[in-house]
N, C-alpha and C positions, 0 to 999 in steps of 0.2 A: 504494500500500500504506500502510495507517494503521501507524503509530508501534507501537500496541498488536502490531498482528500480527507488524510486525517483531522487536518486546523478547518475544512467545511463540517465536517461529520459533530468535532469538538462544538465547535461556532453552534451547528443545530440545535444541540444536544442543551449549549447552556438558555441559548431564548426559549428552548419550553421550560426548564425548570424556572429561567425567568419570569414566565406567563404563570406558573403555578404558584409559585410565591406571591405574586401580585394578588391571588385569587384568594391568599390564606391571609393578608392583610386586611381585605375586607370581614372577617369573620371574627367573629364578637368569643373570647375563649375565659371563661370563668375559671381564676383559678380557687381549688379547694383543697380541704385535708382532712381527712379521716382518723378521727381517735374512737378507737375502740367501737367499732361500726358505727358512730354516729359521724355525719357530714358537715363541716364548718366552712364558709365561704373567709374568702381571702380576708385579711383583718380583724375577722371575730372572733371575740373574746370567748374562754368559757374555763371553766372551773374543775380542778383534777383533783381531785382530794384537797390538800391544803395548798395545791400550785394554781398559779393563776395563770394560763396559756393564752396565746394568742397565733392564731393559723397564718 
């Protein structure tokens, strides 16, 4: 495989994961954490025996 072909195939290769990134930046992604199967959204607070956690 010549050079050329390979830096056009490379070049394709990155404008679609280009275009998919693009597509993952419009999307809204909640982060959470789970203590002890119950679910806490980013920054909330809650209460572990005497510790006082925050997600």
């Amino acid at each position: 495989m010549e050079l050329q072909d390979i830096l056009a195939k490379t070049s394709s290769k990155l404008s679609r994961a280009e275009e998919m990134m693009n597509g993952l930046y419009g999307c809204y992604c909640e982060r959470t954490c789970s203590i002890k199967g119950v679910i806490y959204r980013e920054d909330e607070s809650l209460t572990d025996g005497c510790r006082n956690c925050t997600c």
